[in-house]
Structures are given as C-alpha cells and as structure tokens.
MIBA-950867 format. One record per atom (N, C-alpha, C): residue in one letter; atom name; z negated, y, x; residue number from 1. Coordinates in Angstrom, 1 decimal, m for minus. Layout:
BEGIN
<atom code="A" site="CA" Z="Z" Y="Y" X="X" pos="NUM"/>
...
//
This chain:
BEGIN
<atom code="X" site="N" Z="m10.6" Y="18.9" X="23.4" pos="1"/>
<atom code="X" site="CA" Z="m10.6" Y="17.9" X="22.4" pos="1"/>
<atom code="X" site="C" Z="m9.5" Y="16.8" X="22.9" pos="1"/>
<atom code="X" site="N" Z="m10.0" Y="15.9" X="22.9" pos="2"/>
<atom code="X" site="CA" Z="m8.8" Y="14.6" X="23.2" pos="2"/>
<atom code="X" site="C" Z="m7.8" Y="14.0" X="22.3" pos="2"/>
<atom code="X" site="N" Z="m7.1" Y="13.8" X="22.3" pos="3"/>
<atom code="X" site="CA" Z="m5.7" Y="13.4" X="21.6" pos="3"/>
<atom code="X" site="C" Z="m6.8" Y="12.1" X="20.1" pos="3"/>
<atom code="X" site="N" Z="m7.4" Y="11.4" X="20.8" pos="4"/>
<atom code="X" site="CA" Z="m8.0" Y="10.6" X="20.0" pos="4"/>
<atom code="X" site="C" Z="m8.8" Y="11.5" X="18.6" pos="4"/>
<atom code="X" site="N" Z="m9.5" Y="12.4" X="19.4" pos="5"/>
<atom code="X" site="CA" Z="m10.7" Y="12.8" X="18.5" pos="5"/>
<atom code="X" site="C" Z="m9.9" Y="13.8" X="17.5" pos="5"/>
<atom code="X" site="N" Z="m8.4" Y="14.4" X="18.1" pos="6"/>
<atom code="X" site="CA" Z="m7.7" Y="15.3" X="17.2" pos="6"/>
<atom code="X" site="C" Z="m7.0" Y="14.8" X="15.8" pos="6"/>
<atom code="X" site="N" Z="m6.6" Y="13.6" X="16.4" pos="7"/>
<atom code="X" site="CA" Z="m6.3" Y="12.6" X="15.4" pos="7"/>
<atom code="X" site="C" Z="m6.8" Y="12.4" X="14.0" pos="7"/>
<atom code="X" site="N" Z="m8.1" Y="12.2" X="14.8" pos="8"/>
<atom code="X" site="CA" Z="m9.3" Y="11.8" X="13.6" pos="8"/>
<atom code="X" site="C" Z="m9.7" Y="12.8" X="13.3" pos="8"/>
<atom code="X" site="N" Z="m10.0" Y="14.3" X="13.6" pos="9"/>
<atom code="X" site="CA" Z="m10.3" Y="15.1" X="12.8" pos="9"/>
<atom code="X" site="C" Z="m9.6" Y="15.4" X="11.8" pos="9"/>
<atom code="X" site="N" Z="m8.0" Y="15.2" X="12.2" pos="10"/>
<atom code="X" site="CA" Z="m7.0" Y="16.1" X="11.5" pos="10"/>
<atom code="X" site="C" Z="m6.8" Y="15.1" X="9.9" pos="10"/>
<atom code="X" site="N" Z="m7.2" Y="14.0" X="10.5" pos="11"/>
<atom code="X" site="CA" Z="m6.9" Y="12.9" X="9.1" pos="11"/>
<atom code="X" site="C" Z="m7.9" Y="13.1" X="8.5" pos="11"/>
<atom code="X" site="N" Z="m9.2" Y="13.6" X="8.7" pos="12"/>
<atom code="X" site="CA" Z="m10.5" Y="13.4" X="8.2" pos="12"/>
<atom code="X" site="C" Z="m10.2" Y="14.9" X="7.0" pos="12"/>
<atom code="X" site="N" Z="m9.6" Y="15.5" X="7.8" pos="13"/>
<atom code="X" site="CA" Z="m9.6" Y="17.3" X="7.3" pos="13"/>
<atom code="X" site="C" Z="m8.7" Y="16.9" X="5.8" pos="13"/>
<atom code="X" site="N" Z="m8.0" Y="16.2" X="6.1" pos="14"/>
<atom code="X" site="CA" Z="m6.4" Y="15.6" X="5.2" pos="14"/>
<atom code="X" site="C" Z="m7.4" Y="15.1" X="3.9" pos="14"/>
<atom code="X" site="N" Z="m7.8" Y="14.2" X="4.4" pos="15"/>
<atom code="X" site="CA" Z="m8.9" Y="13.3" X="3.7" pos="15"/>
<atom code="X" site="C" Z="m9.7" Y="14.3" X="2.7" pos="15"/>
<atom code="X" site="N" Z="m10.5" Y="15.3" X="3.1" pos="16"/>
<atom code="X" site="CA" Z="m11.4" Y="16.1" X="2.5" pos="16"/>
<atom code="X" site="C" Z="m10.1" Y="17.4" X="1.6" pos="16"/>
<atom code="X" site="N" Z="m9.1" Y="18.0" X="1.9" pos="17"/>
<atom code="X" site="CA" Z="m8.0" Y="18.2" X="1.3" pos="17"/>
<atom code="X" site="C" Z="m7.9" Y="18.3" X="0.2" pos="17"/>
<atom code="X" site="N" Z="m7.2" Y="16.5" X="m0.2" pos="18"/>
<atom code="X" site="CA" Z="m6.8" Y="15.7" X="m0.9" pos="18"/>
<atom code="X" site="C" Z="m8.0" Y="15.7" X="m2.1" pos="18"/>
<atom code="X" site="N" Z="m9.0" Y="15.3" X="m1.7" pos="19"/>
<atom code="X" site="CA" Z="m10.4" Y="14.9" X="m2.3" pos="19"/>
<atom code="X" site="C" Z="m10.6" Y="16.4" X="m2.7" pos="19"/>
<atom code="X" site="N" Z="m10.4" Y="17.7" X="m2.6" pos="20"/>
<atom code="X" site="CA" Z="m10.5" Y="18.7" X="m3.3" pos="20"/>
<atom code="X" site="C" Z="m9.3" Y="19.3" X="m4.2" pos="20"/>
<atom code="X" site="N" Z="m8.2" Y="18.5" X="m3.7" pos="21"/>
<atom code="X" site="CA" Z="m7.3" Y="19.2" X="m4.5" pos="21"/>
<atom code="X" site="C" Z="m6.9" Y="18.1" X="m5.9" pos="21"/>
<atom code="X" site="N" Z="m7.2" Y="16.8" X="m5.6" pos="22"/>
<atom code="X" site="CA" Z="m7.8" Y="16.0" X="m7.0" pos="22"/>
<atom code="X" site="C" Z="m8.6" Y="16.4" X="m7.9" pos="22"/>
<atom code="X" site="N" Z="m9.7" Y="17.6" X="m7.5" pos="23"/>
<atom code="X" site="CA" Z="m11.0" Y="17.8" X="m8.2" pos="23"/>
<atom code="X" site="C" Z="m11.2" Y="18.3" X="m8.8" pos="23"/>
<atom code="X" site="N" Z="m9.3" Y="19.7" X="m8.6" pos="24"/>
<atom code="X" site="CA" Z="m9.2" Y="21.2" X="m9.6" pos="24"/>
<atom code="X" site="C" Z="m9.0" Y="22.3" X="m8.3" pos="24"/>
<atom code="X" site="N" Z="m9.2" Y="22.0" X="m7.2" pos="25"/>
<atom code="X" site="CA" Z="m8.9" Y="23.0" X="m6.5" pos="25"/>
<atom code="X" site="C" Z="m7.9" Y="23.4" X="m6.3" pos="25"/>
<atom code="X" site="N" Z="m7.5" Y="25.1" X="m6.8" pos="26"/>
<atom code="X" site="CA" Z="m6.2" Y="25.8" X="m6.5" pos="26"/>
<atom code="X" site="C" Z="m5.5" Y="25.6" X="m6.1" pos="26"/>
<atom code="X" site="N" Z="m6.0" Y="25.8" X="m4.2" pos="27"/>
<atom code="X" site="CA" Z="m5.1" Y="25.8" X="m3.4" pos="27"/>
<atom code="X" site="C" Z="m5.9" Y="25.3" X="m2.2" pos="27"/>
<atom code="X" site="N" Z="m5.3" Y="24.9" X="m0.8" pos="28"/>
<atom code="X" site="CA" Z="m5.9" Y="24.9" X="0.4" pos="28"/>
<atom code="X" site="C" Z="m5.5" Y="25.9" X="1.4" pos="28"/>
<atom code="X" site="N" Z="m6.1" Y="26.1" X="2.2" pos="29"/>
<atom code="X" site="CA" Z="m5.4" Y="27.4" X="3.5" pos="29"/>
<atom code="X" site="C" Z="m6.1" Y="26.8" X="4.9" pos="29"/>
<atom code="X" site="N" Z="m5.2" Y="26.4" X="5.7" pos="30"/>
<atom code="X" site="CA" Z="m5.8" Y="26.4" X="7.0" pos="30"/>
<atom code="X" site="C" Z="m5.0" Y="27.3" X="7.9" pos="30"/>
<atom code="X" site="N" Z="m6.3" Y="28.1" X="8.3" pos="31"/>
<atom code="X" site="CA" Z="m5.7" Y="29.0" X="9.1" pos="31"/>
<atom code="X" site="C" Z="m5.0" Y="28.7" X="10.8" pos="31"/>
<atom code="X" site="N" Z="m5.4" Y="27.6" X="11.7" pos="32"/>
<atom code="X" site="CA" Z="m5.1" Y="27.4" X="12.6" pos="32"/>
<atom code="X" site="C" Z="m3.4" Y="26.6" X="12.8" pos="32"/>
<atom code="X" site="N" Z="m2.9" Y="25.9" X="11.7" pos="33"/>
<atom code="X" site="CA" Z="m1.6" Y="25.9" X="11.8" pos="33"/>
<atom code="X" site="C" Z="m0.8" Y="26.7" X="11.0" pos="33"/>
<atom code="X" site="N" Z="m0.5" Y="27.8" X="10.7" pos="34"/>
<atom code="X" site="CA" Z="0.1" Y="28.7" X="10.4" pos="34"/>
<atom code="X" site="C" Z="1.5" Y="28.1" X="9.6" pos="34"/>
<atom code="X" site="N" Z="1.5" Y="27.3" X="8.8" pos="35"/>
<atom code="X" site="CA" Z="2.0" Y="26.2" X="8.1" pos="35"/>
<atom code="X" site="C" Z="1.1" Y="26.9" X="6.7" pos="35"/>
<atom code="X" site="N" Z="2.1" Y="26.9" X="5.9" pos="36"/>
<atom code="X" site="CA" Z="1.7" Y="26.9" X="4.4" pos="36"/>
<atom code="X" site="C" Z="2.2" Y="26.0" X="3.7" pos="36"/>
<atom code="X" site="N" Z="1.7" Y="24.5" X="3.0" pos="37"/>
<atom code="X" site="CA" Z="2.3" Y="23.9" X="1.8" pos="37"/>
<atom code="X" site="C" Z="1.5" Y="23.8" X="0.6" pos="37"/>
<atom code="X" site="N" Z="2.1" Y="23.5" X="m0.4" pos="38"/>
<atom code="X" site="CA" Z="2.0" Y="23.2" X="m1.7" pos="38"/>
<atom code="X" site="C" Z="0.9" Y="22.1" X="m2.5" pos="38"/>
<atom code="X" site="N" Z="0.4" Y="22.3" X="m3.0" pos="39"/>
<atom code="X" site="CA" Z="m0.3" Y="20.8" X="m3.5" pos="39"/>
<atom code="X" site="C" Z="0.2" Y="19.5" X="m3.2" pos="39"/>
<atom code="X" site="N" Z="0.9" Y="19.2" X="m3.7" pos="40"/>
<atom code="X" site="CA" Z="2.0" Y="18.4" X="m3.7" pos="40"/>
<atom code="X" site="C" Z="2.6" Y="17.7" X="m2.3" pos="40"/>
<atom code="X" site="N" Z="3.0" Y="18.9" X="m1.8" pos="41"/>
<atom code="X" site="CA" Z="2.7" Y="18.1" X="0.1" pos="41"/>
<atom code="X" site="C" Z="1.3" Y="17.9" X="1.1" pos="41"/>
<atom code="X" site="N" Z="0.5" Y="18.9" X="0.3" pos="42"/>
<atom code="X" site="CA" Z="m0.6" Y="18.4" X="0.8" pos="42"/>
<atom code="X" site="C" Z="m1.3" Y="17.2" X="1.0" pos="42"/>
<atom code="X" site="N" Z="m1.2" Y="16.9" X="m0.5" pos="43"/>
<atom code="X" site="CA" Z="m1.3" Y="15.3" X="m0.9" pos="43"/>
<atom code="X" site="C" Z="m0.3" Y="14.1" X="m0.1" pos="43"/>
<atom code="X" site="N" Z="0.7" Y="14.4" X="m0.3" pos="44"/>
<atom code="X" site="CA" Z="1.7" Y="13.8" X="0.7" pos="44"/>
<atom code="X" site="C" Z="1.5" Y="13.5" X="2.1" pos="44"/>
<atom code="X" site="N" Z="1.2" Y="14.7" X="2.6" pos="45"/>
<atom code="X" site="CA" Z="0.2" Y="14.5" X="4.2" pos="45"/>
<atom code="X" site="C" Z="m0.2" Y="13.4" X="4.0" pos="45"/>
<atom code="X" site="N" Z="m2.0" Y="13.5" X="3.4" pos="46"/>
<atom code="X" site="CA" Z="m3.1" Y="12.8" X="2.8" pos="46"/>
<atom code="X" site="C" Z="m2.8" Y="11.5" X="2.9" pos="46"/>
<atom code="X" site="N" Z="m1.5" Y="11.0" X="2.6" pos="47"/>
<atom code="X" site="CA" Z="m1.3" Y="9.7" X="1.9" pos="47"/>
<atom code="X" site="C" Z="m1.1" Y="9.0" X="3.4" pos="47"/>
<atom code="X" site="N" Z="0.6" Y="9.7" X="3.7" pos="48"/>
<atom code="X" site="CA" Z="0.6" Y="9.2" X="5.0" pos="48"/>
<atom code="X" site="C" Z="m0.2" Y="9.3" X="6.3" pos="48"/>
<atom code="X" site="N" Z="m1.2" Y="10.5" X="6.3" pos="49"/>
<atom code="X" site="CA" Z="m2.4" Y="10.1" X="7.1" pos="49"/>
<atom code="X" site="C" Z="m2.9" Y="8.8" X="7.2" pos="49"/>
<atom code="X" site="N" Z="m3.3" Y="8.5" X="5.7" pos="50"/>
<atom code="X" site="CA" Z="m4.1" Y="7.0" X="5.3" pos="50"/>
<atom code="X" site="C" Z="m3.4" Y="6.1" X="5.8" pos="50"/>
<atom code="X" site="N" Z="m2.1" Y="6.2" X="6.2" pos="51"/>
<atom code="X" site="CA" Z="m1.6" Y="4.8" X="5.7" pos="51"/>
<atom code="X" site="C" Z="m0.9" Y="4.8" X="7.4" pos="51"/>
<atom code="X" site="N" Z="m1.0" Y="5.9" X="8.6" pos="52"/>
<atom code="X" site="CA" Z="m1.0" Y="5.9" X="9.5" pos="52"/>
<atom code="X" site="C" Z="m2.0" Y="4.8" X="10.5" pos="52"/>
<atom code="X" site="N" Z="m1.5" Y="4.4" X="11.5" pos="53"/>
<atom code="X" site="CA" Z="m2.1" Y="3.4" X="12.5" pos="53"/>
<atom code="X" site="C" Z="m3.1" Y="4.6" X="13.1" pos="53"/>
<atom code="X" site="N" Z="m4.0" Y="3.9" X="13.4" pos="54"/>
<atom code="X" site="CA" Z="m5.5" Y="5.0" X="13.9" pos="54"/>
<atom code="X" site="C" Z="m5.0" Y="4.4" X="15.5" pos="54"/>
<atom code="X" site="N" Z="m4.9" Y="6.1" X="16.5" pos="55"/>
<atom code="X" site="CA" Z="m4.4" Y="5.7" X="17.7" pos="55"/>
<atom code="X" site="C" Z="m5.9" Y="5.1" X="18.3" pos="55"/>
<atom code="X" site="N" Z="m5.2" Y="4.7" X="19.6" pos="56"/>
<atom code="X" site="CA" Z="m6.2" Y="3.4" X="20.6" pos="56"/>
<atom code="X" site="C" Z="m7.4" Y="4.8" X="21.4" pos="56"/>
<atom code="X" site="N" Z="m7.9" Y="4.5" X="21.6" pos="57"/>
<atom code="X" site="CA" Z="m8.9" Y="5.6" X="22.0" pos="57"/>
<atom code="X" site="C" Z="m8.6" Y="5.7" X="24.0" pos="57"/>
<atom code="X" site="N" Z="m8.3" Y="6.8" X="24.4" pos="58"/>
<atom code="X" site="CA" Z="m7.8" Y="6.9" X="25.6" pos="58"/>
<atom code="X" site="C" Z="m8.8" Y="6.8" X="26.4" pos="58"/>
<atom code="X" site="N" Z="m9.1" Y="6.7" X="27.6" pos="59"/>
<atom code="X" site="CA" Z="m10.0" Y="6.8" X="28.6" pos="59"/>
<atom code="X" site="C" Z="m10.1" Y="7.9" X="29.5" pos="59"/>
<atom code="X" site="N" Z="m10.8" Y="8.6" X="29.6" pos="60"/>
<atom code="X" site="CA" Z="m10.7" Y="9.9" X="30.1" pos="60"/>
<atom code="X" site="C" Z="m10.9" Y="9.5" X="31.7" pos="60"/>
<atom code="X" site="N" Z="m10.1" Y="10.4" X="32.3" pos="61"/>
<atom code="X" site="CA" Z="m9.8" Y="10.2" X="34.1" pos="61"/>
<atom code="X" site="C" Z="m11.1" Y="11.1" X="34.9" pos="61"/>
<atom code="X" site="N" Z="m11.5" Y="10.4" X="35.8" pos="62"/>
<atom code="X" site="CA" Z="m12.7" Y="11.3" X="36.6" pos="62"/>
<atom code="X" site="C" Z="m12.2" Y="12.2" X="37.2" pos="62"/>
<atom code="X" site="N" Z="m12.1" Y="13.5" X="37.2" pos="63"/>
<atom code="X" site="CA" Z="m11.1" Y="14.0" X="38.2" pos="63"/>
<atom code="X" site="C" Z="m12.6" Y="14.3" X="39.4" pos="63"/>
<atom code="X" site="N" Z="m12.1" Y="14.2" X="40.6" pos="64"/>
<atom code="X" site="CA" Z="m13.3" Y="14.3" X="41.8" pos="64"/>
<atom code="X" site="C" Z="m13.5" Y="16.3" X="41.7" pos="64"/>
<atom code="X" site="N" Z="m14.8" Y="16.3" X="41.9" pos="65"/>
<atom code="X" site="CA" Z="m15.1" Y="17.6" X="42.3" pos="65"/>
<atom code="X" site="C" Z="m14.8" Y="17.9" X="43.5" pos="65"/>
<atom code="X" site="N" Z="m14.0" Y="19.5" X="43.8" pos="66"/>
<atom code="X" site="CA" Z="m13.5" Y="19.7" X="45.4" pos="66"/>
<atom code="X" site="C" Z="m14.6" Y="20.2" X="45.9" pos="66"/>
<atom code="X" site="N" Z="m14.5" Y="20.0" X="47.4" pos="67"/>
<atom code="X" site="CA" Z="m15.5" Y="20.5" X="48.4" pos="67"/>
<atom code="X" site="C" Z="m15.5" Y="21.8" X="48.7" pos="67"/>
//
C-alpha cells in the first residue's frame, strides 16, 4: 500500500468511526493498531483527520526487472 492510499484509507476509516460513534455506537476496536481509545479521542482523531492537508500523491519508481 502506498503512503498516499494509507492516508486515505486511514482518514476514510476515522471518517466512518466518527459517523458511528455519533449514531449510539458503544465503542470502536481496531485490531491492527493495538492502540485503544475512548470515544472521545476517537472523535478527536476524526476531526483532526478532516481538518489535515490530503498528502500529494507519490509516483511510484519502475524498478527494472534483473536478468
């Protein structure tokens, strides 16, 4: 996954979060960063997600196939 597309997933995931935990939902759990917070910081993420600059989209390098 590229630095760009991790970006965007991760704010997208923040995004969807947020939008559940406004709705009545308990709690959230993601299991791949082994980080547990609170409602409350969740939201907080969420915000500063939004309110972060969306990085420039990188150009991926050809690496040559060896002989």
């Amino acid at each position: 996954m590229t630095p760009g597309i991790a970006a965007a997933t991760s704010r997208r995931l923040l995004e969807v979060t947020a939008a559940l935990l406004r709705s009545g939902a308990a709690a959230v759990k993601n299991e791949s960063s082994g980080v547990a917070h609170g409602r409350n910081r969740w939201l907080a993420l969420s915000e500063q997600a939004a309110e972060a600059p969306t990085p420039a989209p990188r150009r991926s390098r050809t690496v040559p196939a060896s002989a």
